[in-house]
C-alpha positions as a printed Julia matrix, in Angstrom:
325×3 Matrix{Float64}:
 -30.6    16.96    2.16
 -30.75   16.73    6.03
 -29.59   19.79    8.47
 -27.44   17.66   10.54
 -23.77   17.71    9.21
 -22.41   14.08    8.63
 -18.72   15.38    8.79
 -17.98   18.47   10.83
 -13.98   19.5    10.44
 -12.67   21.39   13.26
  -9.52   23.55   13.99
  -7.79   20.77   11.26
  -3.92   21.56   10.8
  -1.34   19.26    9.14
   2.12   19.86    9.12
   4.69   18.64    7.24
   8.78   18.61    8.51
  10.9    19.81    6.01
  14.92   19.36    5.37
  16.1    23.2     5.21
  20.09   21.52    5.87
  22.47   20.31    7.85
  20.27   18.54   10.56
  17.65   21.41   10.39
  14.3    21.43    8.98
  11.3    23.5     9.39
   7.19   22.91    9.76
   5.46   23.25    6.28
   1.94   24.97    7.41
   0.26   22.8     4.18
  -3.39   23.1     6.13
  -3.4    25.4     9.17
  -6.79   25.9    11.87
  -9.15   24.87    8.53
 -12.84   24.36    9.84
 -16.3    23.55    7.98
 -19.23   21.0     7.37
 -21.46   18.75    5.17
 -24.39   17.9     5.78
 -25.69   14.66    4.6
 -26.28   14.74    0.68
 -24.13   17.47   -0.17
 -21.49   18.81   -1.99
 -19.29   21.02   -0.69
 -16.77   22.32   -3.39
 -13.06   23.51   -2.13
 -11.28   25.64   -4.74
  -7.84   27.66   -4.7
  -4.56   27.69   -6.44
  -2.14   24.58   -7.12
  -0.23   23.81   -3.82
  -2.68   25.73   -1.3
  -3.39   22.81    0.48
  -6.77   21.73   -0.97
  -5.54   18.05   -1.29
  -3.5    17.54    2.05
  -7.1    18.72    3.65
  -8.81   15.61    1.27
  -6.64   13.24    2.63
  -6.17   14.32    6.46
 -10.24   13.91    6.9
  -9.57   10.55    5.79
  -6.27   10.21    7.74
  -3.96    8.92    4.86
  -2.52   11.96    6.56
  -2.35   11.72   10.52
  -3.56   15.03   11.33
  -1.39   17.62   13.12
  -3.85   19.13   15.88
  -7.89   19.53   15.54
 -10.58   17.11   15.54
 -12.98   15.66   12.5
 -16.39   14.6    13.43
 -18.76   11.41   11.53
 -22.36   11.4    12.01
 -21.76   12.57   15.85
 -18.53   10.64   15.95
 -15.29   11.73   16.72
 -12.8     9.68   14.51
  -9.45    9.31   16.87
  -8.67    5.91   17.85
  -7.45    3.02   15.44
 -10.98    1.25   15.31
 -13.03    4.31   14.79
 -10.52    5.3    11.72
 -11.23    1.74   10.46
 -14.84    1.65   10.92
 -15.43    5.48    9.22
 -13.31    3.8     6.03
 -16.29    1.5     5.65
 -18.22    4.66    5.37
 -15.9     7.38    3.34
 -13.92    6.45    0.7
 -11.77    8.52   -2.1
 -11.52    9.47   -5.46
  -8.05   10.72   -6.86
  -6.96   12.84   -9.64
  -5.26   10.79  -11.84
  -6.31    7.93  -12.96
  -3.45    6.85  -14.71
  -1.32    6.42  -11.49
  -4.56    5.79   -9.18
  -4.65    2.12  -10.87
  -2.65   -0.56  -10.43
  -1.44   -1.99  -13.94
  -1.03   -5.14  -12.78
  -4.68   -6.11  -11.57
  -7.53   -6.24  -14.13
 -10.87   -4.41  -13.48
 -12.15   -6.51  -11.93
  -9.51   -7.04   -8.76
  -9.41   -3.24   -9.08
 -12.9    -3.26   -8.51
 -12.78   -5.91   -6.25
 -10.5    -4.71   -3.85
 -12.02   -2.63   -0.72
 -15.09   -5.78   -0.86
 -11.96   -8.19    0.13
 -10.44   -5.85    2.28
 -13.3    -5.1     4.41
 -14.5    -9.19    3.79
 -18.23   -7.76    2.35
 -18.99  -11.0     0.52
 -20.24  -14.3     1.72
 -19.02  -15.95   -1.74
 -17.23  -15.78   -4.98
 -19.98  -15.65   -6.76
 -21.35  -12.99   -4.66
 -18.29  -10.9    -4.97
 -18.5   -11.14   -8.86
 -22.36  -10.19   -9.28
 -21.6    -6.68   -6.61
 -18.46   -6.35   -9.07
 -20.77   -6.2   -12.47
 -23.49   -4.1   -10.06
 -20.56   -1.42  -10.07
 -19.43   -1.4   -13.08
 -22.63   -0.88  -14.47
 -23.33    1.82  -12.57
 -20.31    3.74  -13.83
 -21.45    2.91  -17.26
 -18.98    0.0   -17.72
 -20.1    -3.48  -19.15
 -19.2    -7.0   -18.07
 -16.74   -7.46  -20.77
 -14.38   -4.93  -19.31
 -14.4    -6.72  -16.3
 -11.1    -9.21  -17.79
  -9.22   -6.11  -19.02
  -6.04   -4.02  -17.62
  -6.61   -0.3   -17.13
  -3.87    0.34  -19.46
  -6.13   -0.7   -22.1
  -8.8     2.06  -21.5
  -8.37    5.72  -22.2
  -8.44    8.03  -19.33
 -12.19    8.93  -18.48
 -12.57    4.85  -18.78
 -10.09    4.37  -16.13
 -11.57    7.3   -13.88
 -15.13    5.12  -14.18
 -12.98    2.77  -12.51
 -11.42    4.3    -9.67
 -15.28    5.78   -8.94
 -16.15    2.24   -9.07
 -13.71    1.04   -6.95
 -14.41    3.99   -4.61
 -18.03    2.75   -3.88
 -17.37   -0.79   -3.12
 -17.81   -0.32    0.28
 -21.34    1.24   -0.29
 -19.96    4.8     1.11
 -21.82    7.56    2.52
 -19.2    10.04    1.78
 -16.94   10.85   -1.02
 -13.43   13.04   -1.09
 -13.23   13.84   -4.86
  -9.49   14.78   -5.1
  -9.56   16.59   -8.8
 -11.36   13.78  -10.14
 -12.31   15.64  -13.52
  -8.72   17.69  -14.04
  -6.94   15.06  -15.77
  -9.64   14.49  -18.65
 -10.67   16.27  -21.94
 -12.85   19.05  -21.66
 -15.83   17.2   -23.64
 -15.46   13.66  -21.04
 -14.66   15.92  -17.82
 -19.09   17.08  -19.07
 -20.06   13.33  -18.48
 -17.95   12.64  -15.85
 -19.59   15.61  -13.23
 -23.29   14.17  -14.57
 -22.4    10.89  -13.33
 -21.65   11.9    -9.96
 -24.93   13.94   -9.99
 -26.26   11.03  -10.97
 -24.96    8.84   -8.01
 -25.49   11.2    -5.67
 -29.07   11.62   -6.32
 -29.22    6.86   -6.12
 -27.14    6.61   -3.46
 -27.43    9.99   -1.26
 -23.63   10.49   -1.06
 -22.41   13.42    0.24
 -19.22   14.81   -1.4
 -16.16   16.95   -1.12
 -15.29   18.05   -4.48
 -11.56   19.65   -4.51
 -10.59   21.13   -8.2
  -9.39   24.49   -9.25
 -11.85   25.05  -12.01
 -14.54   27.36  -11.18
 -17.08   26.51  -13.48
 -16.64   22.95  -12.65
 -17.58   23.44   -8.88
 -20.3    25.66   -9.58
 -22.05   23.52  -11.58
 -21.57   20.32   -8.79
 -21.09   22.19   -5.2
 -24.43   22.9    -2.84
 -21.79   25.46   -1.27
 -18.32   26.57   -1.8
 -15.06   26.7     0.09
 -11.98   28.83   -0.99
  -8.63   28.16    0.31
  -5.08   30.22   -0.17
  -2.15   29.26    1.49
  -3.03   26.68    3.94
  -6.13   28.12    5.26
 -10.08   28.71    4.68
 -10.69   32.64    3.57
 -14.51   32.5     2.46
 -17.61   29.93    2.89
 -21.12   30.17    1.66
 -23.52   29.16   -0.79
 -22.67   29.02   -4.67
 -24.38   31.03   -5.98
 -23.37   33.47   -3.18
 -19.78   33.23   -3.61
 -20.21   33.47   -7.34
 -22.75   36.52   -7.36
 -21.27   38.26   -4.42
 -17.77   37.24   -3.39
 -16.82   38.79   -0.25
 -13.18   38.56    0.21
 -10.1    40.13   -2.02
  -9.05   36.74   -3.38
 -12.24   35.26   -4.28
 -12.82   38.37   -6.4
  -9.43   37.81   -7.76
 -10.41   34.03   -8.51
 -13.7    34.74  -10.23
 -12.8    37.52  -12.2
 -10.84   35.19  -14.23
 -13.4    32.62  -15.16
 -14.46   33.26  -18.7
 -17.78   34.11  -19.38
 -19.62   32.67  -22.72
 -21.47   36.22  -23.47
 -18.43   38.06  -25.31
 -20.63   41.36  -24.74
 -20.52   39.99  -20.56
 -16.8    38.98  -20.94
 -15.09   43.17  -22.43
 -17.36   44.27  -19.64
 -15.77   42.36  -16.8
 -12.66   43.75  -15.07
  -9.79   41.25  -14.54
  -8.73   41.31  -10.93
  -4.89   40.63  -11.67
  -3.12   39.91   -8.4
   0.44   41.15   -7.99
   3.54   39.24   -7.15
   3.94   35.41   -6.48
   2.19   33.19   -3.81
   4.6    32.85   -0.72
   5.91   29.74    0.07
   3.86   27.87    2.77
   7.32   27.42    4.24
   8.18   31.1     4.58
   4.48   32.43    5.02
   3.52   36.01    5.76
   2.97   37.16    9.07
  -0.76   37.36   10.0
  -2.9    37.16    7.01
  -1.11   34.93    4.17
  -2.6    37.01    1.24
  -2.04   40.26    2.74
   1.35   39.84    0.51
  -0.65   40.31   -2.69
  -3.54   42.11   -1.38
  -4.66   45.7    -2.95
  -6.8    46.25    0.62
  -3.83   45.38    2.93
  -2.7    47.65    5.66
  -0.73   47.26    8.92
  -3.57   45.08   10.67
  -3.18   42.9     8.27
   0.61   42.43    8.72
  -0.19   42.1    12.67
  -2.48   39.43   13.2
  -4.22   36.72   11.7
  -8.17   37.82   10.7
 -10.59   35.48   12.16
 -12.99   33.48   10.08
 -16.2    34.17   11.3
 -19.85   34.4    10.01
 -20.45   38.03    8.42
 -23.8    37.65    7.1
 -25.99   34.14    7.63
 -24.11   31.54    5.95
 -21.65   33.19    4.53
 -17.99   33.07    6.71
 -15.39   35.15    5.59
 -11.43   36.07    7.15
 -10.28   38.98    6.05
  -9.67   42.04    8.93
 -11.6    45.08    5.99
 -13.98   43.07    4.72
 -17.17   45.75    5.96
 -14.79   48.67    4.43
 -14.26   47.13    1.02
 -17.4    45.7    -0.2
């Protein structure tokens, strides 16, 4: 793994207009000022609950979302104009979370497969098309005779072998992996994450992994990014976040991940957080957990903390965070 980050996401906002009535509607903050990097050959996991934004952020780097303000960064480059976004598809490419709706159920695998290689023309033949086709398949543990098939005829961890397949057609360098594991049984979701250990280690990819399950992350993500409520409240390494989480929510969120060692698990204190999660439409004024926050006070109500770098590597936004660990 080099130093030098391959994407670098800056200030990154997206907002989304909403219909509140008659001829009125009203910004939905769904990713507001996020910032972070990857360096080249790793993973950088992004956890938080359903709806805080972890997926909008995903899509924006890739602009299936135009992004609201902020800037991201490729190896050195910005990507703004129309060819730039073109040229960093060649390069970054997606997997999503379901991969029942993901697939078309009209195409077989192998037009699936098939696809980005005619879109970006990255065959000189037919016959050259088919033999990169089989190449991918077998490197999602597929064999040739699936190639003829519909996706409708495989069960689900089949079809997500597909969509990975499909997602390195282009030969990427970097991965968004929207969920990719959430929709399958527990015992497939295992060989699933080894597979994209596996292809990371082959084809130095560098990923972002987005899910909401803890263990999952940990066991995949070089570092680890929690979200709530549109924005970025802690960054640092793994084992960091899990050993020594800094801010009130990522205690919240780890305290519920159950531990094997039923001696470990009566010892552990639940973190339970009180209330609901606001609405991203009708968010708290300055910080956005400060709603369901034990630690919060009127600073908190008042302004925004920043997210900045409390001890090397390890950024954190949260206005008490020397007072309360």
């Amino acid at each position: 793994m080099s130093n030098k980050p391959l994407i670098e996401v800056n200030g990154l906002s997206k907002y989304f207009d909403v219909n509140t009535g008659l001829f009125k509607s009203k910004k939905l903050k769904a990713v507001d000022n996020v910032s972070f990097s990857i360096k080249k050959g790793e993973t950088l996991g992004l956890v938080g609950e359903s709806g805080c934004g972890k997926t909008t952020v995903g899509r924006t780097i890739l602009h299936l979302y135009n992004p609201t303000s902020g800037e991201i960064v490729y190896d050195g480059k910005k990507i703004k104009s129309k060819e730039s976004i073109e040229e960093f598809r060649r390069h970054a490419t997606m997997v999503f979370q379901d991969p029942y709706s993901s697939l078309n159920p009209r195409m077989t695998v192998s037009d699936i497969i098939g696809e980005p290689l005619d879109v970006h023309k990255l065959y000189s033949s037919k016959k050259e098309r088919e033999e990169k086709i089989l190449e991918l398949m077998s490197h999602v543990g597929l064999n040739s005779e699936h190639a003829s098939r519909y996706a409708h005829e495989f069960s689900g961890g089949q079809r997500q072998r597909i969509g990975i397949a499909r997602s390195l057609a282009v030969n990427p360098d970097f991965i968004v992996c929207d969920e990719p594991v959430s929709a399958l049984d527990v015992s497939i979701q295992a060989q699933v994450i080894n597979m994209f250990e596996d292809l990371q280690d082959k084809m130095g990819l560098t990923y972002l992994f987005i899910a909401h399950d803890l263990l999952v992350v940990r066991h995949i993500s070089d570092r680890i990014a929690v979200m709530y409520l549109g924005r970025m409240v802690e960054l640092a390494d793994a084992s960091e976040i899990y050993d020594r989480p800094l801010h009130p929510y990522s205690k919240s969120l780890l305290s519920a991940v159950p531990v094997p060692d039923p001696k470990i698990a009566r010892e552990n204190k639940r973190i339970v957080l009180e209330g609901d999660i606001p609405s991203p439409l009708n968010a708290p004024s300055g910080c956005p957990f400060r709603t369901r926050c034990p630690y919060a006070t009127e600073q908190c109500a008042a302004s925004m903390p920043e997210f900045k770098e409390v001890e090397p590597g390890h950024f954190v936004a949260c206005h008490r965070v020397g007072e309360i660990n």
